[in-house]
C-alpha positions in Angstrom: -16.5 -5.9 -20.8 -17.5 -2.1 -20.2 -20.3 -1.0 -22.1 -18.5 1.5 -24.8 -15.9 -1.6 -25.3 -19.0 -4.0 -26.4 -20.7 -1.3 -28.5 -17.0 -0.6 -30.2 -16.7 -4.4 -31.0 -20.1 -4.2 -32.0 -19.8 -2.0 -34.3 -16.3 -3.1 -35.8 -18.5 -6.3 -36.7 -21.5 -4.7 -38.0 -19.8 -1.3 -39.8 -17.4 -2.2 -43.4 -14.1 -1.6 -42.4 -13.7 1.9 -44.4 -17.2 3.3 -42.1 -14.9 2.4 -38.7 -11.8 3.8 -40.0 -13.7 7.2 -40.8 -15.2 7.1 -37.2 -12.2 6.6 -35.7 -10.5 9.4 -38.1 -13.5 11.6 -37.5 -13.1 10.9 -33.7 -9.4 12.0 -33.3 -10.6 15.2 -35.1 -12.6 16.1 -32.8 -10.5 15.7 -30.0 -7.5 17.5 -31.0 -10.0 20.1 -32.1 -9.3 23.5 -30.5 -6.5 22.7 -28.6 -4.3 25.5 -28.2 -0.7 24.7 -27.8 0.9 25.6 -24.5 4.7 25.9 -23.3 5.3 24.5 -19.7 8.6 24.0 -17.7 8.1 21.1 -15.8 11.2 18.8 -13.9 11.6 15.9 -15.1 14.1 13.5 -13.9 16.9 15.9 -12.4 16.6 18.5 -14.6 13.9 21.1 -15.8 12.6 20.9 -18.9 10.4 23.7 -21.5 7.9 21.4 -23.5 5.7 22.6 -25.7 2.5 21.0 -25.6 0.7 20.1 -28.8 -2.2 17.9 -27.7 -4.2 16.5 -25.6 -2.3 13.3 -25.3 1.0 15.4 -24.8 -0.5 17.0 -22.4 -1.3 14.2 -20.5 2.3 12.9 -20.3 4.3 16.1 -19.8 2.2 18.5 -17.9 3.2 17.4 -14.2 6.8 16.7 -13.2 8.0 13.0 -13.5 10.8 10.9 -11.7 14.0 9.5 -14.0 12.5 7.2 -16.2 13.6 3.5 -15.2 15.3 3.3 -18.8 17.9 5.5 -18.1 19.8 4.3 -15.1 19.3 0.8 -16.6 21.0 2.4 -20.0 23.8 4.0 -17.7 25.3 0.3 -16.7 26.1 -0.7 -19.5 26.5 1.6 -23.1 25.0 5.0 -21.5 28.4 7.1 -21.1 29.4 10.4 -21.8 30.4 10.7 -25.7 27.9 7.9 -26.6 26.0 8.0 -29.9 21.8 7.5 -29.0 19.2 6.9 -31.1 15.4 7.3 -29.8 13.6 5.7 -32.2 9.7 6.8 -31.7 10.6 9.7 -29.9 7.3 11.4 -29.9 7.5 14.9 -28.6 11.6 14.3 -27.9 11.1 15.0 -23.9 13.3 10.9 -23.5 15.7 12.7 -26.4 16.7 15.7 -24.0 17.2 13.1 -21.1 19.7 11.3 -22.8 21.1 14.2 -24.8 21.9 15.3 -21.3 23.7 12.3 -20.4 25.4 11.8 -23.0 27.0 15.0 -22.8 28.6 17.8 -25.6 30.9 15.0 -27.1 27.8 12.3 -27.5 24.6 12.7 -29.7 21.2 11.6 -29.8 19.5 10.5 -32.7 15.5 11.0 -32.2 13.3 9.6 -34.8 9.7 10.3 -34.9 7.3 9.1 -37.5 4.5 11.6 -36.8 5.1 15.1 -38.5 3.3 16.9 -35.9 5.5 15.2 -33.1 8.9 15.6 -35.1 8.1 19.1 -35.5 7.2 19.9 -31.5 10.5 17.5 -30.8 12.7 19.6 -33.0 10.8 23.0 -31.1 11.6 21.3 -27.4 15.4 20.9 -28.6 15.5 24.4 -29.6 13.5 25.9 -26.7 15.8 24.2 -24.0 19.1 25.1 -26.3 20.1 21.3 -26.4 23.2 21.3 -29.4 24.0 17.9 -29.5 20.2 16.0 -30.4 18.6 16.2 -34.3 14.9 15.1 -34.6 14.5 13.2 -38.2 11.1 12.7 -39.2 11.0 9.3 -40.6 9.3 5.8 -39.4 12.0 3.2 -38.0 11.4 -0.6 -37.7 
């Protein structure tokens, strides 16, 4: 065990409950703190892609250019057809959304549901900024 991984479990024994929550709350703060959002075009898949950037942690996943995600061609052999209906449930920043909004094509639809406001928001931003018609973000938490 690394040595910030014993003093976290340290403290989760030590601290009430309510004192780790705020540290962890307090911690996040501070991270996302001063970022500045950023538009990049990166490709992803076989197609380019505008994303706008809202975090640290969005920036980590969409700042370089990515290969087809597995998911996809796995999707294709069996329900993944032009004129399908999709729904990406957890669909963070909506970058999977576009994918399959793509494949689907103008007679299918994607569905993208992202519990985080922040995220649905950037989501419904990436759908406008690379003029995709047939995807809607909702802003809800799916189980």
């Amino acid at each position: 065990m690394s040595g910030y991984s014993a003093l976290k479990e340290f403290t989760k024994q030590v601290l009430p409950k309510a004192a780790v929550s705020a540290i962890g709350r307090y911690r996040a703060r501070r991270r996302f703190h001063g970022y500045r959002p950023r538009q990049i075009t990166r490709h992803c898949g076989d197609c380019d892609l505008t994303v706008e950037q809202i975090d640290p942690l969005g920036e980590r996943w969409y700042a370089h250019d990515w290969e087809l995600p597995p998911e996809i061609p796995l999707l294709q052999q069996s329900r993944l057809k032009p004129g399908a209906i999709v729904f990406d449930l957890g669909a963070h920043q909506c970058v999977m959304a576009m994918l399959l909004a793509r494949r689907v094509g103008p007679d299918g639809f994607v569905v993208a549901v992202e519990g985080g406001s922040a995220n649905a928001r950037a989501g419904a931003r990436n759908i406008q900024l690379n003029s995709i018609a047939n995807c809607r973000v909702i802003h809800a938490v799916a189980a």
